[in-house]
C-alpha positions in Angstrom: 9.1 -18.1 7.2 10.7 -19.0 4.1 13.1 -21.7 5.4 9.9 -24.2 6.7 8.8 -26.6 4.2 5.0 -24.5 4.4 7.0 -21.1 4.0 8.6 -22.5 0.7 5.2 -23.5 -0.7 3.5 -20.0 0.6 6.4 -17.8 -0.4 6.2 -18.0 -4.0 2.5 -17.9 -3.9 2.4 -14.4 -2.3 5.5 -12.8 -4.0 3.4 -13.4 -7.3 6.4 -13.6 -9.6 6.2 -17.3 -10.8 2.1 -17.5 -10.5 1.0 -14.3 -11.8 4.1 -13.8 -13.7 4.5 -10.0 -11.4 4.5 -9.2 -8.0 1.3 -9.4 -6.1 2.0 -6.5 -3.4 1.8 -3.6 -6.0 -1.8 -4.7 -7.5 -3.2 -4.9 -4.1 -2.1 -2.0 -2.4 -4.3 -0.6 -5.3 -7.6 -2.0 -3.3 -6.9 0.0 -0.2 -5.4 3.2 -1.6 -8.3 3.3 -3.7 -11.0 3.0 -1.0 -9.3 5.3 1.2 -9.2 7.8 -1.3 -12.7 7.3 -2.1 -13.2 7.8 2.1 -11.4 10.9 1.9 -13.7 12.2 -0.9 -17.1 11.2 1.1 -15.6 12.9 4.0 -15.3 15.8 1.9 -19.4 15.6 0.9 -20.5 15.2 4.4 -18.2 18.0 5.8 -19.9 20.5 3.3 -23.5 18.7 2.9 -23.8 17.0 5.9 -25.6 14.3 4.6 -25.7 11.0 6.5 -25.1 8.6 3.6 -21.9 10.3 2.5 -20.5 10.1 6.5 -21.7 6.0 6.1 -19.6 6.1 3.1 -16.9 7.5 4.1 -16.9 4.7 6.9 -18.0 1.8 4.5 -14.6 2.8 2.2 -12.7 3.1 5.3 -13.5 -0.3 6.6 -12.7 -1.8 3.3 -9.4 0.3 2.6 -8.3 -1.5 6.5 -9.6 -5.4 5.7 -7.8 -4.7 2.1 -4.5 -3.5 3.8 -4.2 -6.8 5.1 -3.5 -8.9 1.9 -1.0 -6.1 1.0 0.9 -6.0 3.6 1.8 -9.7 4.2 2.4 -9.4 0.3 5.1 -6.7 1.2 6.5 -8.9 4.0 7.5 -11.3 1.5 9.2 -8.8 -1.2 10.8 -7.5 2.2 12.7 -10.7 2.3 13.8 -10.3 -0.9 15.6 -6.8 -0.2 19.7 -5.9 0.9 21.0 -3.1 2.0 19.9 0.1 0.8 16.4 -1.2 -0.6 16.0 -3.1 2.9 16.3 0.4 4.7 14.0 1.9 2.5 11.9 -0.9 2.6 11.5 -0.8 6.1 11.1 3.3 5.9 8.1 2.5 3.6 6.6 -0.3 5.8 6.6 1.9 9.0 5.1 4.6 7.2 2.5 2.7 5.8 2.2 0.9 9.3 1.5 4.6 10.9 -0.8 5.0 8.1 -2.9 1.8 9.0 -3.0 2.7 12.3 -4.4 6.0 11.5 -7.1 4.6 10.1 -8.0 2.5 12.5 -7.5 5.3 15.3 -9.8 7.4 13.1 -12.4 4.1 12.7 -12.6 4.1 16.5 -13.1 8.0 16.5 -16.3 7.6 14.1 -17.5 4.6 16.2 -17.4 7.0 19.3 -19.4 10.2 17.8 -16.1 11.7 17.2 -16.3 12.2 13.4 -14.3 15.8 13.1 -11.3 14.0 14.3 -11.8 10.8 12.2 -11.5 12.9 9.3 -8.7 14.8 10.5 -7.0 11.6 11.4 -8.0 10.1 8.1 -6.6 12.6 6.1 -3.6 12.4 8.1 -3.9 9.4 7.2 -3.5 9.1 3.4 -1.0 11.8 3.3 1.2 9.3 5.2 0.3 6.5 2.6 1.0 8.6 0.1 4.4 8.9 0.7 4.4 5.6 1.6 3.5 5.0 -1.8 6.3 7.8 -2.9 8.9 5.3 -1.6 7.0 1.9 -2.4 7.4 3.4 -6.4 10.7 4.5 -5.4 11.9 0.2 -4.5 9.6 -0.9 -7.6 10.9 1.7 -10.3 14.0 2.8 -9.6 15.3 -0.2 -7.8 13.6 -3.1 -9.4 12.3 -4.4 -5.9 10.3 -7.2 -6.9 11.1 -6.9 -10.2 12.5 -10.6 -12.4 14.3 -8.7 -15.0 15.5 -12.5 -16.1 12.2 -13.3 -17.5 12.3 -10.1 -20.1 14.1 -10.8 -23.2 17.1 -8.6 -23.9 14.6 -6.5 -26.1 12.6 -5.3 -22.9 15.5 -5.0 -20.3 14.3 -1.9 -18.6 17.0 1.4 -19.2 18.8 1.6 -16.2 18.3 5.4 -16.6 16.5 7.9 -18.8 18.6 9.8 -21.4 18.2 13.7 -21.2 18.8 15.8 -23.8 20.1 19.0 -23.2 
């Protein structure tokens, strides 16, 4: 992707580094994460309540959380390319998590579609605790190994510690 002449005009654009001055993956995953969290809690509602507009909810934040995933995942793509060795094992530990998460989703979508909300939820939740540690190891790349991260942009006064210092 990167080695065509429309790769090399895209990449850039979609890492987020040089336009945004940060990576773009990290501030969209935010979009999904959010509205299936939000899903989860409107599940929650309608489990206890049963009330119809807290099941369309859920759904509504469900759709949204899977048409969100989208931009974040090609996003993550790119910064994929830019991982080596250990980071592009992890990396690829944290996309096929998230991928299993995604396709959660959607399974649990098709469940709703069908009358089969019980397991929508139960695959939903499945779900998110999948994406979370998804997230676990996306935080993992980003903080502790800088994945995405243009440390020759910060001046010597905000070089990141490579560790904390614990006092004992």
């Amino acid at each position: 992707m990167t080695g065509t002449p429309a790769g090399r005009a895209v990449t850039p654009l979609l890492r987020g580094n040089e336009t945004i001055g940060h990576p773009s993956h990290p501030i969209l995953v935010t979009v999904p994460i959010g509205a299936w969290v939000l899903g989860s809690w409107f599940d929650l509602r309608h489990a206890r309540h049963g009330r119809p507009a807290d099941a369309k909810a859920a759904d509504t934040a469900l759709r949204v959380g899977v048409v969100s995933a989208v931009p974040a995942v090609v996003t993550g793509w790119v910064q994929y390319l830019d991982t080596r060795d250990d980071s592009r094992r992890e990396a690829a530990v944290h996309a096929a998590v998230n991928a299993t998460g995604l396709t959660l989703y959607l399974v649990s979508l098709a469940a709703r579609l069908v009358g089969l909300r019980r397991a929508g939820r139960v695959l939903s939740t499945s779900a998110l605790l999948g994406v979370g540690v998804g997230g676990f190891l996306g935080g993992d790349l980003s903080y502790r190994k800088g994945v995405g991260v243009r440390p020759q942009v910060l001046s010597d006064a905000e070089q990141p510690v490579a560790a904390p210092v614990v006092h004992r």
